[in-house]
C-alpha positions as CSV (number, residue, x, y, z in Angstrom):
1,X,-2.6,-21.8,15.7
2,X,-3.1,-18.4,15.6
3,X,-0.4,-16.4,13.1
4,X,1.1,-13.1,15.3
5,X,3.8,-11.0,14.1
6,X,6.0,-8.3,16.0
7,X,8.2,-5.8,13.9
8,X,11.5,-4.7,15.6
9,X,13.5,-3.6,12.6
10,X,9.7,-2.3,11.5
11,X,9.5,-0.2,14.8
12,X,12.6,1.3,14.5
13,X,12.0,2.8,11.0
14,X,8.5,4.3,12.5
15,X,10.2,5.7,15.0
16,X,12.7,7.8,12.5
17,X,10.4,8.5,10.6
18,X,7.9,10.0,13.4
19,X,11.4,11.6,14.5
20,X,11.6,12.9,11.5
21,X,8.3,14.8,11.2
22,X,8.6,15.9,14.6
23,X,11.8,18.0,13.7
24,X,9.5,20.4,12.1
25,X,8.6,21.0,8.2
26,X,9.3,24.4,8.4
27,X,8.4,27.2,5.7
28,X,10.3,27.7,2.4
29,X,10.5,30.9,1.5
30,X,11.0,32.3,-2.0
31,X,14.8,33.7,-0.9
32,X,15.9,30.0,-0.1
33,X,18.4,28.7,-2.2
34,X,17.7,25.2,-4.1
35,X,20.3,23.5,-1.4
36,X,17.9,25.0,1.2
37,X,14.8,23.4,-0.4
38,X,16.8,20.1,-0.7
39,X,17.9,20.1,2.9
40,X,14.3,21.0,4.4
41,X,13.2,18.5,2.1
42,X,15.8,16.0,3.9
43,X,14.2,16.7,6.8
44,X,11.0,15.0,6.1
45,X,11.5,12.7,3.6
46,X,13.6,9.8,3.6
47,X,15.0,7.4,0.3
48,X,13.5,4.2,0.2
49,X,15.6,2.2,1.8
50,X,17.4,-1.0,-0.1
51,X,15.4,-3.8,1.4
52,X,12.0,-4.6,3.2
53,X,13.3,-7.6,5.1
54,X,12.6,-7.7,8.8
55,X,14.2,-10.0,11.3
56,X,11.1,-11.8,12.2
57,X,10.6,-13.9,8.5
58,X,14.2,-14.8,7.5
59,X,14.6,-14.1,4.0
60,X,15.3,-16.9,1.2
61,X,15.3,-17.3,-2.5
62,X,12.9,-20.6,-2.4
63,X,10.3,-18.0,-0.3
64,X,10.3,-15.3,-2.5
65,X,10.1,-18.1,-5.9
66,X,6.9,-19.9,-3.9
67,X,5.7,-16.2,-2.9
68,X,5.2,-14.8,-6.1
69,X,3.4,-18.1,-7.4
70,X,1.3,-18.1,-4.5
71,X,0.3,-14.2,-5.3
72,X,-0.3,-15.0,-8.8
73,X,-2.4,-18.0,-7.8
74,X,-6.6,-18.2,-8.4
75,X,-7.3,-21.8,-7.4
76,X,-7.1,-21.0,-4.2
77,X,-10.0,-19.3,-3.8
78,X,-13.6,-20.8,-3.7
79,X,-14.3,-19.6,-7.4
80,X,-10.8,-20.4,-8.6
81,X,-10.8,-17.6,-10.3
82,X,-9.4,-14.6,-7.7
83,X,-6.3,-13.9,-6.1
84,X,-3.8,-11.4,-4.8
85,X,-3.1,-10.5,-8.2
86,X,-6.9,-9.7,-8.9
87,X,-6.7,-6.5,-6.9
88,X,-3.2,-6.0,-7.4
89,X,-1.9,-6.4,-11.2
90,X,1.0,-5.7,-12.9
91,X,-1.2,-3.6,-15.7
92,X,-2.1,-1.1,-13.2
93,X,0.9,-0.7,-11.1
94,X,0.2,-2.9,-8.1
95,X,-3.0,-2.0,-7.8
96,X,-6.7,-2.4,-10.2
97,X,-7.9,0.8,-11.5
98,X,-11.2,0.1,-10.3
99,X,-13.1,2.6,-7.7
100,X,-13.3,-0.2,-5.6
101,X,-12.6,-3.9,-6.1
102,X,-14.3,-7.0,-7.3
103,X,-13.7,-10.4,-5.1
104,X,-14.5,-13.8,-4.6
105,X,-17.7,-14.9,-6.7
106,X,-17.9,-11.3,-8.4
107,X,-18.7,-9.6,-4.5
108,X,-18.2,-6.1,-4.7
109,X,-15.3,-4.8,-2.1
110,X,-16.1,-2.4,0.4
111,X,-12.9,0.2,-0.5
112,X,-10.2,0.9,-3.4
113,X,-6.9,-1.5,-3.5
114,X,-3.9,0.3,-2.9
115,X,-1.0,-0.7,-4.6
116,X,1.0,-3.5,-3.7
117,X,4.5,-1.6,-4.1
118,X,6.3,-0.7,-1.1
119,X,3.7,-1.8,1.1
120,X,5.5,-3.7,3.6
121,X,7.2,-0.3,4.8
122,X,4.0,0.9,6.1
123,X,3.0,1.0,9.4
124,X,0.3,-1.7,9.2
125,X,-2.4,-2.4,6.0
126,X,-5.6,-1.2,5.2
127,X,-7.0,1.9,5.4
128,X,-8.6,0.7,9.0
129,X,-4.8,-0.5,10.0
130,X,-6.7,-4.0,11.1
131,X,-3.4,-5.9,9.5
132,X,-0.2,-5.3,11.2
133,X,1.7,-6.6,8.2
134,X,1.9,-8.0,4.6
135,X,1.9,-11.2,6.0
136,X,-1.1,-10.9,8.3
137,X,-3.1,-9.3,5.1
138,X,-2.2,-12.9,3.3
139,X,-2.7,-15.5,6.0
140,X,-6.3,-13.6,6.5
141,X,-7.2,-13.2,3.1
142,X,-7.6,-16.6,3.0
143,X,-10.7,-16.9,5.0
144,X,-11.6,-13.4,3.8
145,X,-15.1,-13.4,2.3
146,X,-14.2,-10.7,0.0
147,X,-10.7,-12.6,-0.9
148,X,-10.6,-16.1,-1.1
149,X,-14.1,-16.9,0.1
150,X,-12.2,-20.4,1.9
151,X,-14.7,-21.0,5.3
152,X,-11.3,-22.2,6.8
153,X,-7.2,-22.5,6.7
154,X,-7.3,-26.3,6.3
155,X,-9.2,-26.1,3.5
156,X,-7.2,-23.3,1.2
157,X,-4.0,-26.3,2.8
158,X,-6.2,-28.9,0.9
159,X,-6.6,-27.0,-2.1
160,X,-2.6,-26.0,-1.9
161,X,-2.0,-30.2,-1.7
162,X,-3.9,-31.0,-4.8
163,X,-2.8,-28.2,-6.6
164,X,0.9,-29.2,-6.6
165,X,2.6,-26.9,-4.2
166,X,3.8,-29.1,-1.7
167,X,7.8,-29.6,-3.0
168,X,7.7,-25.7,-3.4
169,X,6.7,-25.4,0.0
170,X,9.1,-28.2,1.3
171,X,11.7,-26.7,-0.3
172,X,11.0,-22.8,1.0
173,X,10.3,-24.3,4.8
174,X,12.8,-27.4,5.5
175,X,12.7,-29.0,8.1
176,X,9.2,-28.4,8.6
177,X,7.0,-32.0,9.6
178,X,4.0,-30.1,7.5
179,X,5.6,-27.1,5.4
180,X,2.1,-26.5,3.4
181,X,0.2,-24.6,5.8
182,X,-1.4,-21.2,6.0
183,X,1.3,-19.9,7.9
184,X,3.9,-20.4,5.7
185,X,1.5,-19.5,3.0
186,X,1.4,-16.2,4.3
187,X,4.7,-16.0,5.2
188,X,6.1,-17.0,1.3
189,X,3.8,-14.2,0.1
190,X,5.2,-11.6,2.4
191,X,8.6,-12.7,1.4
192,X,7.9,-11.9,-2.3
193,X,5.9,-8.4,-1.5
194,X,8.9,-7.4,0.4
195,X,10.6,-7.3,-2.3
196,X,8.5,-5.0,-4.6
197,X,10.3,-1.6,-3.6
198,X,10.0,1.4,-6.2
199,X,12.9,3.6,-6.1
200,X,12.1,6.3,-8.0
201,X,13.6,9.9,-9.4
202,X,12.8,11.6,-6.3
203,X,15.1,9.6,-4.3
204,X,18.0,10.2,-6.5
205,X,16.7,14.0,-5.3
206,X,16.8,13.1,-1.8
207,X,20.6,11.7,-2.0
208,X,21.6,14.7,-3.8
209,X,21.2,14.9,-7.3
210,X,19.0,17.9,-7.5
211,X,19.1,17.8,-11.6
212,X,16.4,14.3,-11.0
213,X,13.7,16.3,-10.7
214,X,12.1,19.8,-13.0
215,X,11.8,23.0,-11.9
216,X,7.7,22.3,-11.6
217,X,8.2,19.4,-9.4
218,X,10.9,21.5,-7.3
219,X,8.2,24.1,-7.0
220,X,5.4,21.8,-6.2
221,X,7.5,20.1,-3.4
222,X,8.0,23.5,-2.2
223,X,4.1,23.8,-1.5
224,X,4.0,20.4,-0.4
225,X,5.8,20.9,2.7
226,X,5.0,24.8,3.1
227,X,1.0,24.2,2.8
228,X,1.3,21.5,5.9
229,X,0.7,18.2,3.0
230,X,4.5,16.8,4.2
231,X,2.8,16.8,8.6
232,X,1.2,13.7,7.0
233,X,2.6,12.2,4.2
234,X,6.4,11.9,4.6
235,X,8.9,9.4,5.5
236,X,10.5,7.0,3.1
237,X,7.0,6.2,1.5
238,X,5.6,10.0,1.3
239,X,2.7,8.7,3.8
240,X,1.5,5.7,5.0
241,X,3.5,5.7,8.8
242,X,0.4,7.3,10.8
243,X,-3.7,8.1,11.1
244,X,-5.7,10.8,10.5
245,X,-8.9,12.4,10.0
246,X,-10.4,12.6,6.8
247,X,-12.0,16.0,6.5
248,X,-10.4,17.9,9.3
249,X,-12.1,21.6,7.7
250,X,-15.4,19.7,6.2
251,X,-17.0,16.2,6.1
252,X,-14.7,14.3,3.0
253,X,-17.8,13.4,1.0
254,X,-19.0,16.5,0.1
255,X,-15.5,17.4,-1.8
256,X,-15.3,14.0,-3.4
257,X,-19.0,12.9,-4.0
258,X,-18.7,9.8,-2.1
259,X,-21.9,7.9,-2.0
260,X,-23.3,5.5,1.2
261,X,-22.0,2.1,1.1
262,X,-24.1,-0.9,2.3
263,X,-21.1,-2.7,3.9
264,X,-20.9,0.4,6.1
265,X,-24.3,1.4,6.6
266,X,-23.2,4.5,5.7
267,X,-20.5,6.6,4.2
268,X,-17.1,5.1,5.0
269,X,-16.2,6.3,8.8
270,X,-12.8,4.0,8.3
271,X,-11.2,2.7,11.7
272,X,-14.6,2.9,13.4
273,X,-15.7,-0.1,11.4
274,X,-12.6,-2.0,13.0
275,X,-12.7,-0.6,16.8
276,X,-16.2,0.6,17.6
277,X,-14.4,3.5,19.2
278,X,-16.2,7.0,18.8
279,X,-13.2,8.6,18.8
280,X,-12.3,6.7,15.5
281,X,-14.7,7.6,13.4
282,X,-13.8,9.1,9.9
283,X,-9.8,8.1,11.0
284,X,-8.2,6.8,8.6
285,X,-4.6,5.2,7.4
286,X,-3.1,8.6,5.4
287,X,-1.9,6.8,1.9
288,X,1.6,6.7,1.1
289,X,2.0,8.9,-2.3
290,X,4.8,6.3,-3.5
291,X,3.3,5.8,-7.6
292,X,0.3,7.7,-6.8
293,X,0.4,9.2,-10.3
294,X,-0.1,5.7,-11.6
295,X,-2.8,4.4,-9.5
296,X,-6.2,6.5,-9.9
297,X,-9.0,7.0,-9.1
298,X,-8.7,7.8,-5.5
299,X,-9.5,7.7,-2.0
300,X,-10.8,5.0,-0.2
301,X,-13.8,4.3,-2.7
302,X,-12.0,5.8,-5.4
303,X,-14.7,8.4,-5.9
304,X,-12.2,10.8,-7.2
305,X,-11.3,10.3,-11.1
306,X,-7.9,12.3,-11.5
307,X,-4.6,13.1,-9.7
308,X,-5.6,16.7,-9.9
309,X,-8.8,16.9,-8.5
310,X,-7.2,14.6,-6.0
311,X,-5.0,17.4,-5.3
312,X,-8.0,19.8,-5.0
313,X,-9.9,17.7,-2.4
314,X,-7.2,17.5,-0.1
315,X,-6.4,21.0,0.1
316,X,-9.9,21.7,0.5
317,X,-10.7,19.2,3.2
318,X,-7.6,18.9,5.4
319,X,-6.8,22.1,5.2
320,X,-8.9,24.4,4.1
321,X,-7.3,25.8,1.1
322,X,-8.3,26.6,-2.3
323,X,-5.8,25.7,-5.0
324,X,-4.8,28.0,-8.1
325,X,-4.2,26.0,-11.6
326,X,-0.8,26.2,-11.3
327,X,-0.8,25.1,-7.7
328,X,-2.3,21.8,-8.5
329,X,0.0,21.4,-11.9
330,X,3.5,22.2,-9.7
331,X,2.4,20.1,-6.5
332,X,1.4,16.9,-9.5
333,X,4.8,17.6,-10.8
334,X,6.2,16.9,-7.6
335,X,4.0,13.9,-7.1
336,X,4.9,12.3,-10.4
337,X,8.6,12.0,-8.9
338,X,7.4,9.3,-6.6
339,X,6.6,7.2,-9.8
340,X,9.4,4.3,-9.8
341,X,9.8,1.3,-12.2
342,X,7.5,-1.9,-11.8
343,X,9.7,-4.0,-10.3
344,X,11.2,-7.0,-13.1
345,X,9.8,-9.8,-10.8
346,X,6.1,-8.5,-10.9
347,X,6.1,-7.6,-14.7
348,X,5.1,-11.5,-15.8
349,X,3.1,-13.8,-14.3
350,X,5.1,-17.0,-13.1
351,X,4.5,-20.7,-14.4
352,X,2.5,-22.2,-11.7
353,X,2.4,-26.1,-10.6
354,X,0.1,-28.3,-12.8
355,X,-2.7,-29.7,-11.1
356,X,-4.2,-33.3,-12.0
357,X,-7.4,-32.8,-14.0
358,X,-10.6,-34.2,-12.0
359,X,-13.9,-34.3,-13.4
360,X,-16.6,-32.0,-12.1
């Protein structure tokens, strides 16, 4: 049966947030006074809010307990030896350090992994948006070749039944005639990423405490919104609620080095691989900025080493701007407010169910 998802409580949040942007960022100027900067800063940004539950999965403590198991689970896969937490580690805040990742049977991923944190906010997953939702990125990872490698759902279920999992699953789906399924596989994991939220000191700034963040950072948010970087990346996760065009003043890969990828037959022209639409090409998800100081290199084939240079490209490319030292160092400041606290339920890997041994 095919897995579908619709987001009401989701949609509404978009729909601030695009309210939000379309108020206007506005220009800072060097009279306004630090209540000034807060309040235009209000008008953009939002806090993260308490809690990434949505209507349509009904939120329970068996879920999230079977979730984060199932996240932290290899044997799954057709090398038993990759999982969600392959691409997405607690060492590396969420996400794998790597340019771009390694899957199933050593396979070389097409893009960078994003971190994991605060991901069910967005407005859909991937940088192609070809997952509507955290839970849609899980049930489909299953039969992913670059995830779990499985050639169908009831085999990863098969694998699930001689692995153990089937009280947990009972006891996260009651009342279910079969609760292990790839359904509710999908649906336990999303329960446990929802509740990976990073507050951080930048929303203490947001609600009013204007001592949470350093002069630098107050200065580099300044030039964040006045240089046009907030028209894209704002909302509760500083980006992540909308698409764009990567290299609206010159073609991305010259700025970051990029290099042809086989996958793509090509350099990475992002949606277009998902639609075959012309008018996609080079359109991609904008990143939230939510722990972005934590999480290099960068871009979507992390062909971009440091935060800084990070910094660099995008002025250059979306906006055709060439950033003084101290530009870069105040607008990193700013960034390295967004940088919250690894949530206490993805700091240590869980005990998972013991399997039977069977000889090869």
């Amino acid at each position: 049966m095919k897995l579908t998802f619709s987001f009401s409580k989701r949609s509404g949040l978009i729909a601030l947030l695009i309210g939000a942007s379309a108020l206007g960022v506005g220009l800072v100027t060097a009279a306004d006074t630090e209540s000034d900067l807060l309040a235009r800063a209000k008008q953009v940004f939002r806090p993260l809010p308490p809690t990434a539950h949505v209507d349509d999965f009904p939120h329970s403590a068996a879920r999230v307990e079977l979730g984060k198991k199932l996240f932290f689970e290899t044997r799954v896969s057709t090398d038993g030896r990759t999982g969600c937490v392959s691409c997405h580690n607690p060492s590396h805040y969420g996400a794998d350090s790597l340019p771009r990742s390694v899957g199933v049977h050593g396979v070389l991923m097409p893009r960078n992994a994003q971190t994991v944190f605060n991901t069910p906010l967005l407005v859909s997953q991937h940088y192609g948006g070809n997952r509507v939702s955290v839970e849609e990125q899980a049930w489909k990872a299953l039969t992913s070749p670059f995830a779990y490698g499985n050639k169908t759902f009831a085999e990863a279920e098969a694998k699930l039944h001689t692995l153990g999992y089937k009280p947990l699953f009972e006891a996260a789906f009651p009342n279910e005639k079969e609760a292990v399924s790839a359904q509710n596989w999908a649906i336990a994991i999303g329960a446990y990423e929802r509740t990976l939220l990073t507050p951080a000191p930048f929303d203490q700034y947001l609600k009013g405490d204007t001592k949470a963040i350093s002069t630098d950072a107050k200065a580099g948010l300044e030039k964040f919104i006045n240089y046009g970087c907030a028209g894209c990346h704002n909302g509760s996760t500083v980006g992540g609620q909308s698409f764009q065009k990567f290299g609206l003043v010159e073609d991305y890969w010259k700025a970051t080095g990029s290099v042809e990828i086989a996958h793509f037959k090509g350099y990475d022209k992002g949606k277009f691989h998902d639609t075959g639409k012309e008018e996609d090409k080079w359109i991609f998800k904008v990143p939230q900025l939510r722990n972005v100081a934590m999480t290099p290199p960068y871009f979507h084939d992390g062909s971009v080493a440091t935060l800084d240079d990070a910094v660099r490209v995008m002025a250059r490319v979306q906006l055709g701007r060439q950033l003084a030292d101290q530009e870069v160092r105040q607008i990193v400041a700013f960034l390295g407010t967004l940088t919250g606290e690894v949530p206490k339920q993805f700091k240590e890997a869980p005990q998972l169910p013991v399997a039977a041994f069977q000889r090869p």
